[in-house]
N, C-alpha and C positions, 0 to 999 in steps of 0.2 A: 504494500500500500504506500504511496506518496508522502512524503511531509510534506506540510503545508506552515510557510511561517509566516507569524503576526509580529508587526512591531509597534509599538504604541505607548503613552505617556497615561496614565492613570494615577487617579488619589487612593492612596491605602484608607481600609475601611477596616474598622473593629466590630468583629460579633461574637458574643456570650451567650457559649454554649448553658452554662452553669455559671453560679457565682464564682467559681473556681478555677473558670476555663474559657482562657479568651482567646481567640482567636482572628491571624490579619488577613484579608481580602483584596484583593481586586477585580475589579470587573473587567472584563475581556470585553473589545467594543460590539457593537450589534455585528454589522457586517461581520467580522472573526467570528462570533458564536456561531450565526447563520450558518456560515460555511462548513465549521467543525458540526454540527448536526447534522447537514446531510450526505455526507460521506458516511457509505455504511461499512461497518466497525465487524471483522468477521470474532473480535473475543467479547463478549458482553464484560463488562466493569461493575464492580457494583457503585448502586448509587447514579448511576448514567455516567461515570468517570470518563475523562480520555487521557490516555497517559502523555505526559508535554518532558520537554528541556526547558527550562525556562534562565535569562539570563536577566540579571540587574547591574548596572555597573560591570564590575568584573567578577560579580557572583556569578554563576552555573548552579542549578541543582536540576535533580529529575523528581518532577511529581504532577499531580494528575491535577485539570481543570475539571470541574465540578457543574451542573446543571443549576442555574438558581429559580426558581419557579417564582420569584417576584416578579425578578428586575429581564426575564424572561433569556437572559445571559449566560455566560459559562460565570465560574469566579475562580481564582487561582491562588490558592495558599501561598504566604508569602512568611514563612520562618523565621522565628527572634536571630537564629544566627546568620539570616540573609541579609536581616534590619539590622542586627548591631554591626556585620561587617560597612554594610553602605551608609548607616548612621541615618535613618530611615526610621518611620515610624508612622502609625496612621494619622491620616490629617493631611502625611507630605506626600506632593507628586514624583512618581517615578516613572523611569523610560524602562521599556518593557519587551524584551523576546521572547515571545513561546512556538515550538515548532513540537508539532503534533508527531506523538512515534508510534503509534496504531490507528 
């Protein structure tokens, strides 16, 4: 299957899971979501996952965007060791690569 890659500038968003457990966000633009939807996917993921590379600054990690059934988006985890290395945090804008690896 192809990769497909998004580059884009997005604000980190905070959600709580639990009073215990927070969790940072991004949202992936409409356009990128659209496309990552209909491309069909031969491993089911749970949850509607799609497995991504994703880069910030000169962080790399591999982890999966996520279905948001609000904001009708993907959203992409974005890790306290990805924000403490780029000194990042919710609130602040960041420039964003994700390429699709299923």
């Amino acid at each position: 299957m192809p990769e497909s890659t998004y580059t884009f500038t997005a604000t980190l968003w905070q959600w709580s899971a639990k009073e215990s457990t927070t969790w940072v966000f991004v949202t992936l633009p409409k356009g990128a979501s659209d496309e990552i939807k209909d491309v069909p996917r031969p491993h089911k993921r749970g949850f509607g996952s799609v497995r991504v590379a994703a880069m910030i600054g000169h962080s790399r990690w591999s982890t999966s965007v996520f279905p948001d059934n609000e904001s009708g988006c993907y959203v992409l985890p974005v890790k306290k060791a990805i924000r403490v290395a780029e000194g990042i945090d919710a609130g602040d804008d960041a420039d964003i690569t994700v390429t699709t690896m299923d």
